[in-house]
C-alpha positions in Angstrom: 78.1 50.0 109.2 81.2 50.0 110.9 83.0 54.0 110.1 86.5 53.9 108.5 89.2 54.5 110.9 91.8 57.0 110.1 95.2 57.6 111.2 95.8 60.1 114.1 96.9 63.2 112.8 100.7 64.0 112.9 100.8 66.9 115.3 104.1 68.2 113.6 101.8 69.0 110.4 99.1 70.9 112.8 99.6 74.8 112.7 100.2 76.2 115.9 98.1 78.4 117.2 98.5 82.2 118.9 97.1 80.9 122.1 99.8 78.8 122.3 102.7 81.5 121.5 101.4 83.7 124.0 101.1 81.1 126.6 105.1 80.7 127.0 106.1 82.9 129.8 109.2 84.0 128.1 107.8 84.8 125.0 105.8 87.1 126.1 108.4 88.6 128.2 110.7 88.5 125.2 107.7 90.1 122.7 107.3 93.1 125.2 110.6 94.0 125.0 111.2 94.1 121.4 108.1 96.1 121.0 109.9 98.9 123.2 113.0 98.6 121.1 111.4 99.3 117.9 109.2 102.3 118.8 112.6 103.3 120.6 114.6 103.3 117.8 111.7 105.0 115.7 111.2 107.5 118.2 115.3 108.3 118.1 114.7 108.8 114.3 112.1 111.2 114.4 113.1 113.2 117.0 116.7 113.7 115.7 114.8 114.7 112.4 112.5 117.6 113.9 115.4 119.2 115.8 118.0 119.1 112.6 115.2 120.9 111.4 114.9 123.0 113.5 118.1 124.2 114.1 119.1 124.5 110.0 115.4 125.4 108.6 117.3 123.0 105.8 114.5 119.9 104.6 117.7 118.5 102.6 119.6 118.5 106.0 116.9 116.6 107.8 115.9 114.3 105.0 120.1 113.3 105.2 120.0 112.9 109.1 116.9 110.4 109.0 118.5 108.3 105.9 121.5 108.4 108.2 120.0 105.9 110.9 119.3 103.4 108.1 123.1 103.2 106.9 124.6 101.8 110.1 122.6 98.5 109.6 124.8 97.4 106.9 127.9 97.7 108.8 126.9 96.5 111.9 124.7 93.2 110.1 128.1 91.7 109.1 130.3 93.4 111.8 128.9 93.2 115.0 126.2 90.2 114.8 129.0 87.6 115.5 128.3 89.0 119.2 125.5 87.0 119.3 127.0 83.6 118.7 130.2 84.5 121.6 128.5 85.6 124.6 125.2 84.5 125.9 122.3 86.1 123.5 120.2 87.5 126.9 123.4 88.9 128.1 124.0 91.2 124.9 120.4 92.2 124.3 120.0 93.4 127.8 124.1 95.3 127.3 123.0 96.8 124.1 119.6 98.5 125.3 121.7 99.8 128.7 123.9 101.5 125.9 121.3 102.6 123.9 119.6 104.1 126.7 122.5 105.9 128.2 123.2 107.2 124.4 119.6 108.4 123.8 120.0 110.1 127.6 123.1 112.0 126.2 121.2 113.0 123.1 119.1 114.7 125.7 121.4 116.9 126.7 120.6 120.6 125.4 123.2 122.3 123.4 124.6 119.3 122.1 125.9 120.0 118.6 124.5 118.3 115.6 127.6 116.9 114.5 127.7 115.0 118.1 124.1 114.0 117.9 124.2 112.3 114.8 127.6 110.3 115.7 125.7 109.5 118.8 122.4 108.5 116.5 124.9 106.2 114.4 125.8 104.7 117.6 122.5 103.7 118.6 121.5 102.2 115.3 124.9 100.3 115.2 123.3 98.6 118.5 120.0 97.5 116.8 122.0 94.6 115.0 123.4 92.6 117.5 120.4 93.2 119.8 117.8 91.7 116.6 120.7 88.7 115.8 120.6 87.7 119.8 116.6 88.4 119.6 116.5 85.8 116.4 118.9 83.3 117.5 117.4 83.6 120.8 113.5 82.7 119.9 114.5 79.3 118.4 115.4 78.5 122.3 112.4 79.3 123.7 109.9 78.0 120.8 110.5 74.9 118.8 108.4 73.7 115.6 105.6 75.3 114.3 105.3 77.9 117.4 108.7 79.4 116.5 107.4 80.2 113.5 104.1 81.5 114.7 106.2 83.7 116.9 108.2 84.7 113.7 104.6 86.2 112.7 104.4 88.1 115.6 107.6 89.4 115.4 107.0 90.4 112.0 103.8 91.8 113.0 104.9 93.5 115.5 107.8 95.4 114.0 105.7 97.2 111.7 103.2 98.1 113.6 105.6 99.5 116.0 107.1 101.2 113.1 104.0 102.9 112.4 103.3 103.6 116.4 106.8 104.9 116.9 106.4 107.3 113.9 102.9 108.4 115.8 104.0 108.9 119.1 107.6 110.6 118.1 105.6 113.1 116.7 103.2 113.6 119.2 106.0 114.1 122.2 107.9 116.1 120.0 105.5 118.3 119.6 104.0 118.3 122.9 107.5 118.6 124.9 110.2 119.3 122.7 112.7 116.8 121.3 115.3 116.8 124.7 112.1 115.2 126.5 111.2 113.2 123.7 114.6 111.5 123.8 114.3 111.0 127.3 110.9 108.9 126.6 113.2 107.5 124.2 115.6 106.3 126.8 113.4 104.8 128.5 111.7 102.6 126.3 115.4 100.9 126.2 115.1 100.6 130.2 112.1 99.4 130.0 113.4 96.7 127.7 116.6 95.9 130.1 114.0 95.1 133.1 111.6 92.9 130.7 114.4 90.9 129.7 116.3 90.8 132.9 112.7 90.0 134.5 111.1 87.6 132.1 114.0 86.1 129.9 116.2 83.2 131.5 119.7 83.4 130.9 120.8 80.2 128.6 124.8 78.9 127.9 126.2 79.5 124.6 126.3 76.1 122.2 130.2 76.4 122.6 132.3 76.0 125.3 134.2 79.1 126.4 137.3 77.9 125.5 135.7 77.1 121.7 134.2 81.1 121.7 135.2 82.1 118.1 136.9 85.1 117.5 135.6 88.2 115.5 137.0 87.3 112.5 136.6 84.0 112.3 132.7 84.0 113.2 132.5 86.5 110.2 134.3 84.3 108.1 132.6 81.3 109.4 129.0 82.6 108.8 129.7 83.8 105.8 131.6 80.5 104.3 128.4 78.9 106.2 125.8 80.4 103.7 127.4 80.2 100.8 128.5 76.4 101.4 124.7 75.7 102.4 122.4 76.0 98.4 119.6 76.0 101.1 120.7 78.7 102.7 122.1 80.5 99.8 118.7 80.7 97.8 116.2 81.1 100.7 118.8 84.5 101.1 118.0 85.1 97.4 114.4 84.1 98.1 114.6 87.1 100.4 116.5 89.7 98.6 113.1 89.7 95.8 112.2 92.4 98.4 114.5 94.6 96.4 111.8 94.7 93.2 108.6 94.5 95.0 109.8 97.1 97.6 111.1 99.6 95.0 108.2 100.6 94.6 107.7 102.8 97.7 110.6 105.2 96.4 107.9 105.9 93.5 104.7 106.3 95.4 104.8 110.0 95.2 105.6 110.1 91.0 103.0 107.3 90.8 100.2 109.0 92.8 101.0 112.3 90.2 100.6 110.4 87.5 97.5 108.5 88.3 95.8 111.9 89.3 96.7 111.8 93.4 97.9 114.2 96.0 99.9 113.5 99.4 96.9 111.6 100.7 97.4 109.2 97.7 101.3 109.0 98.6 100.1 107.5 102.0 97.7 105.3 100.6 100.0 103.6 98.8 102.7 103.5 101.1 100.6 101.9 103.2 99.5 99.3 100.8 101.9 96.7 100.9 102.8 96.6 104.4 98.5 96.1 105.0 98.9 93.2 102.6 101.8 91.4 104.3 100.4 91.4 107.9 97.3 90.0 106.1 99.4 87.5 104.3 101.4 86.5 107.4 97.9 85.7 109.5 96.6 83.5 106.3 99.9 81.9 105.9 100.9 81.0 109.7 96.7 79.1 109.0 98.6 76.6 106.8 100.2 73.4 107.6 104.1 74.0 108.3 105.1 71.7 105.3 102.3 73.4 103.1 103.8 76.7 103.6 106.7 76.1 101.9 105.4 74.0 99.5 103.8 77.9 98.9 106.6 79.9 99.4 108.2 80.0 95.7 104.7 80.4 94.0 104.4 83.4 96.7 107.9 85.1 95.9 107.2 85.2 92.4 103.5 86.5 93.2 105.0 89.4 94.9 106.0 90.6 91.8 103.8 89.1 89.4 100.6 91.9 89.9 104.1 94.6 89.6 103.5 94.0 86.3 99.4 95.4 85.8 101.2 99.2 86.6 102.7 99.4 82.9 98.9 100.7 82.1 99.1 103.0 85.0 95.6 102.3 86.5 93.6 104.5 88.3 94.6 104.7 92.5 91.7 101.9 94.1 93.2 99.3 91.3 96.8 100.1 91.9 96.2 99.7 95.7 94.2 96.4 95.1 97.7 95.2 92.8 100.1 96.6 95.4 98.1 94.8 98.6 98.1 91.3 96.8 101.9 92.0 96.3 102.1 92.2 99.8 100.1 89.4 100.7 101.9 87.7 98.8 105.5 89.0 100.4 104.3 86.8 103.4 106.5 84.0 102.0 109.1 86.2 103.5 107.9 84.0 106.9 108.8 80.8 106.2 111.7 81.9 104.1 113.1 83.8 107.3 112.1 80.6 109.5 113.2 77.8 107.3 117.0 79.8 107.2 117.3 80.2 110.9 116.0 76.4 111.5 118.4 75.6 108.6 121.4 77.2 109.9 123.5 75.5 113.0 122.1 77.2 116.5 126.3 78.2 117.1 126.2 80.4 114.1 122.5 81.7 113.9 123.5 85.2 115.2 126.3 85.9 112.8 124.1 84.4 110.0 121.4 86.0 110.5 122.8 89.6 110.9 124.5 88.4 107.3 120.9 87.8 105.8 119.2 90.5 107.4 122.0 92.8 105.7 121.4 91.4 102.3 117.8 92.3 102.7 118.3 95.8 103.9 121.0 96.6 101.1 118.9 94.3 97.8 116.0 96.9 99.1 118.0 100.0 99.2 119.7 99.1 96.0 116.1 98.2 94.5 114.5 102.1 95.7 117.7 104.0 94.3 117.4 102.4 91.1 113.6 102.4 90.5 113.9 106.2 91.3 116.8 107.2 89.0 114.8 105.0 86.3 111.4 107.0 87.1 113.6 110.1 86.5 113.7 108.6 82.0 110.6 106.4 82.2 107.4 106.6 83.5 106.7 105.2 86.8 104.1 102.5 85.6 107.0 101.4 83.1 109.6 101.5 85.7 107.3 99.9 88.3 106.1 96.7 85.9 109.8 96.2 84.9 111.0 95.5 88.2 107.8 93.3 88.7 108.6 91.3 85.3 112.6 91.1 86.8 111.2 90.4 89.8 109.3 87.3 88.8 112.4 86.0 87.1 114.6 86.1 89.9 112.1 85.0 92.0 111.3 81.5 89.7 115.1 80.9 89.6 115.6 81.1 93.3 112.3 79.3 93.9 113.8 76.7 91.2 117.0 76.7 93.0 116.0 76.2 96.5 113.2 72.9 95.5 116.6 71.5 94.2 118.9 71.9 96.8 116.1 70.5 99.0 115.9 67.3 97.2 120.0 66.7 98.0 121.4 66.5 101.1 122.8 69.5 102.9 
């Protein structure tokens, strides 16, 4: 009996695997570098922390000075991306780790007064923008198809779990050899950066001519008239800013833990809950076929809300865990919605765009923890935390809604 014979598979709907990431020189160059970045610039925070402390015994003080470093990412996302998309994206990663080295080297200095540290702090964060806009319009270059987004994976994997690191070993050298030496360290994580780049990373021409180079203002304007012309681009940037419900719920862990019968160990717990659910989500989801994944990536915003709303009963710790985790897993759609807009966006603009993205994310998520927190303040946090899940779902459908639409008409 003769077999049926079936079509060859089309190797653009074929997952890439990690093997294949990793086995691009450059990327791996590329992923080494950002990994010193992000414990750098979690090192800086913590450090600057202890010794406000330190100096001012004042927890209020120190708790301002760490909240600080988070602030200049929404002034430099729309400002100072553009840089990016006018000089070459290598070339202003490797200039802004050189300044954020000599910076953290300054910080070093003892004596330095705290109003000078923190100006100097600002200054370093300001850099982080351009240097993750270059990063991100950068990797498109260097992987095409599905491996750019498998590397978006990584990326996303990475960052958090250097997160984590950074807060780990900040402490640690702090306490082993005082913050002036733990700046140093910090410095030169952001050397070691310049020489991975400068080693690994080839130097590419921008899209544009010199002569074509935009000017400040006109690559803000452009980037911005560029996403909100685009209904792609638009809702995939709503798609993202859902983070602002689901995420709110970290400014309640410590009511939330109280009220479910927890102490400081449950705070962490639950902290650490819905990051352990994305990085799960982000493995499964990088598994399915690229068009499959967004195919799944409205049913997944709106199930990043959706278990949200199982806290209005205010279960015990173990089930609000398991409902916070599958919120997470779920929040892997933020992968292909992050991918989808870079892909989507022309490579001339990508590094203004995406520093304009990137700050819609940071502020819908600062706006999202400020308000679930002055709510907890009336409500109970189990009320407070299933209402942003029910909003949540409902924003979530009507960008989902939006986006299938706009994808069924041309750009």
């Amino acid at each position: 009996m003769t077999r049926p014979v079936h079509p060859p598979t089309d190797p653009a709907e074929q997952p890439a695997t990690y093997g294949e990431v990793f086995g691009v020189a450059e990327f791996r160059w590329l992923w080494l570098a950002q990994l010193g970045s992000v414990i750098g610039d979690q090192l800086a925070r913590v450090a600057l922390a202890v010794l406000v402390f330190d100096r001012t015994g004042s927890a209020g003080l120190s708790a301002v000075t760490y909240a600080l470093t988070f602030l200049p990412d929404i002034v430099g996302g729309p400002l100072l991306s553009g840089l990016a998309d006018r000089y070459p994206r290598r070339r202003v990663m490797i200039c802004c780790d050189i300044l954020r080295a000599l910076l953290l080297a300054a910080m070093a200095i003892p004596g330095t007064s705290l109003w000078i540290l923190c100006v100097l702090l600002v200054a370093v964060q300001l850099l982080a923008s351009p240097f993750q806009s270059a990063r991100a319009a950068l990797l498109p270059s260097i992987l095409t198809g599905d491996k750019f987004v498998l590397a978006s994976s990584v990326t996303n994997i990475t960052a958090q779990a250097a997160q984590l690191a950074g807060f780990v070993t900040g402490g640690t050298l702090v306490a082993a050899f005082g913050v002036e030496k733990a700046l140093l360290a910090d410095a030169a994580t952001f050397a070691l950066s310049v020489l991975l780049l400068k080693l690994g990373v080839r130097e590419r021409p921008l899209p544009q001519s010199a002569d074509a180079r935009p000017g400040w203002w006109e690559s803000l304007s452009a980037g911005a008239g560029l996403v909100w012309s685009d209904r792609r681009l638009r809702y995939l940037v709503a798609l993202a800013c859902v983070a602002g419900f689901y995420v709110s719920v970290e400014g309640l862990a410590a009511p939330y833990a109280a009220a479910v019968g927890g102490g400081p160990i449950a705070v962490g717990i639950l902290l650490a809950a819905n990051p352990a659910g994305q990085m799960v989500g982000m493995l499964l989801l990088t598994r399915a076929a690229p068009a499959r994944r967004l195919t799944l990536m409205g049913p997944l915003a709106i199930g990043s809300c959706a278990p949200l709303i199982g806290c209005v009963v205010q279960p015990g710790l173990w089930a609000t865990v398991v409902l916070w985790m599958l919120s997470g897993l779920c929040a892997s759609y933020q992968l292909a919605a992050s991918a989808a807009f870079v892909m989507n966006v022309p490579d001339a603009q990508r590094g203004q765009a995406f520093g304009l993205a990137r700050t819609a994310l940071i502020v819908s998520q600062g706006v999202g923890v400020l308000t679930a927190g002055a709510a907890a303040d009336r409500w109970s946090p189990g009320l407070v935390v299933a209402t942003a899940g029910i909003v949540g779902v409902l924003v979530a459908a009507g960008a989902a809604y939006g986006y299938a639409g706009a994808t069924r008409q041309p750009a």
